[in-house]
C-alpha positions as CSV (number, residue, x, y, z in Angstrom):
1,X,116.8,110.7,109.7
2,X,118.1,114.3,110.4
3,X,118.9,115.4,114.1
4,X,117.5,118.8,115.4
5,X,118.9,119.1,118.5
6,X,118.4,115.9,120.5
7,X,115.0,114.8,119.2
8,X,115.4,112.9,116.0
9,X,113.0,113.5,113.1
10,X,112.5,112.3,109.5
11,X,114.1,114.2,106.9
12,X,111.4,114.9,104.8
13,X,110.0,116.5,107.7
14,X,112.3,119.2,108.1
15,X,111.8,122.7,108.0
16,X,115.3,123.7,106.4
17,X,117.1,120.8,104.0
18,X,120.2,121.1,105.8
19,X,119.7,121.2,109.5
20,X,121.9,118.0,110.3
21,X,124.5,117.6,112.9
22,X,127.6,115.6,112.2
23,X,131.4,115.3,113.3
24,X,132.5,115.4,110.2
25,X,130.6,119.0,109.3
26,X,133.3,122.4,111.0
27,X,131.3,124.1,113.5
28,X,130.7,127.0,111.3
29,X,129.2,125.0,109.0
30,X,126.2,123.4,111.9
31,X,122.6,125.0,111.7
32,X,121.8,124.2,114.8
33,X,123.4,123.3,118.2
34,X,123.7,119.9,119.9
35,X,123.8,120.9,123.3
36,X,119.8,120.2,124.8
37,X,119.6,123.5,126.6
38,X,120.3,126.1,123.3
39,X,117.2,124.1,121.3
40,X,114.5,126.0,122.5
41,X,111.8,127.4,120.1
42,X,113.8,125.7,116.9
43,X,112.1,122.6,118.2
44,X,108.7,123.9,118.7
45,X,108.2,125.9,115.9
46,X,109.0,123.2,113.2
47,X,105.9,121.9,111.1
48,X,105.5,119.3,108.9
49,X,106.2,121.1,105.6
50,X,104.3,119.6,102.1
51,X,106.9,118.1,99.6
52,X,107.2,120.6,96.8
53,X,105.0,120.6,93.7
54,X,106.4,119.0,90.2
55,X,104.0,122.2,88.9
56,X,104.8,126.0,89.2
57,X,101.6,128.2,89.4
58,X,102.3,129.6,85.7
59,X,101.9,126.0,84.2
60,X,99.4,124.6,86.7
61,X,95.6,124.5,84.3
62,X,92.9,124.4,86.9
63,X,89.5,123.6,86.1
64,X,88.4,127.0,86.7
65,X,91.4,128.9,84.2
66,X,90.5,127.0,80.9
67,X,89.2,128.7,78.5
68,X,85.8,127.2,77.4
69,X,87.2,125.5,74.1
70,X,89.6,123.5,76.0
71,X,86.7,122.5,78.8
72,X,84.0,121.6,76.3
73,X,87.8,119.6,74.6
74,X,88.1,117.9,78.1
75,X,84.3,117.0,78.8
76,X,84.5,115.4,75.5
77,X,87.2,112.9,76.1
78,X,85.9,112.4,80.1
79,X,82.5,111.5,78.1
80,X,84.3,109.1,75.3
81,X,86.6,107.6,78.2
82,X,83.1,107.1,80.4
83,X,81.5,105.2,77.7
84,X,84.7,103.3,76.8
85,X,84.8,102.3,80.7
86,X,81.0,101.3,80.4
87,X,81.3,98.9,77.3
88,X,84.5,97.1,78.5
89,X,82.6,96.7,81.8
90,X,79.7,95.3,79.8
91,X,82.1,92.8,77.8
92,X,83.4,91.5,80.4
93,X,80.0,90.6,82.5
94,X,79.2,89.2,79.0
95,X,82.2,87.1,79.4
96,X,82.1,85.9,83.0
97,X,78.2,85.2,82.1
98,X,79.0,82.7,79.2
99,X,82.1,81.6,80.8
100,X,80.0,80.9,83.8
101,X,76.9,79.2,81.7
102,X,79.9,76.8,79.9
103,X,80.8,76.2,83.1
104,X,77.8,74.8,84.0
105,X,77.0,72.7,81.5
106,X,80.4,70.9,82.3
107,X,79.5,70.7,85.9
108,X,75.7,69.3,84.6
109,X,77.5,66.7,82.0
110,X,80.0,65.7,84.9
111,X,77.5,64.7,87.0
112,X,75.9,62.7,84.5
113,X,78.6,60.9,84.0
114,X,79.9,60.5,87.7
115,X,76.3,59.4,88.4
116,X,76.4,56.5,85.2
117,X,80.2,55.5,86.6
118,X,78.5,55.0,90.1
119,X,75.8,52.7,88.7
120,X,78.5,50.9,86.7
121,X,80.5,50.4,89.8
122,X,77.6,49.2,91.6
123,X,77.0,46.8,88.9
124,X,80.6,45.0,89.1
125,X,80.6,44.9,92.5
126,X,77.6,43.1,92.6
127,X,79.0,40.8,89.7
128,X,81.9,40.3,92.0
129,X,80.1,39.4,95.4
130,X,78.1,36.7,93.1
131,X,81.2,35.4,92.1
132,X,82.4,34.4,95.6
């Protein structure tokens, strides 16, 4: 956090990159004055400032500067990528779906059998009540 008079404000926020107050700085060295009354329009007229661009303008390639080779170039790979995108997302609906149909069948066979282990249960309980 950088201090700007008395308010306190997040360094990335900062109009200037060096507008911090500290002992350890010589006075002729301080931007800006500690004392509340001298911070008058400093305070007001700082704005939250964008963090620069990795891009200059010479190398930025907007849509609108390419030259038509290199658009009809992009288009193509957007279009390759799109259908890429599309059949993976196909695949793998195919694969939940089968996953899903295996995974009823073992539900269906399970049941089976927990419904034959109930009847057998039934059975030697019965077998065991005549016993007594």
């Amino acid at each position: 956090m950088g201090r700007i008079g008395t308010t306190l404000f997040p360094d990335h926020l900062h109009a200037t990159p060096s507008v911090h107050n500290s002992p350890q700085e010589p006075l002729s060295q301080r931007t800006t004055s500690a004392s509340p009354s001298s911070s008058t329009s400093q305070d007001n007229t700082l704005t939250r400032t964008k963090p620069p661009t990795p891009h200059t303008s010479s190398q930025s390639s907007s849509p609108r500067t390419l030259d038509p080779a290199n658009r009809v170039e992009k288009r193509t790979r957007n279009t390759l990528a799109a259908r890429r995108y599309r059949q993976r997302r196909v695949d793998e609906v195919s694969g939940l779906e089968s996953q899903l149909k295996e995974t009823r069948s073992e539900r269906d066979d399970l049941k089976i059998r927990c419904a034959r282990l109930e009847g057998e249960v039934e059975t030697l309980r019965k077998l065991l009540e005549g016993r007594k």
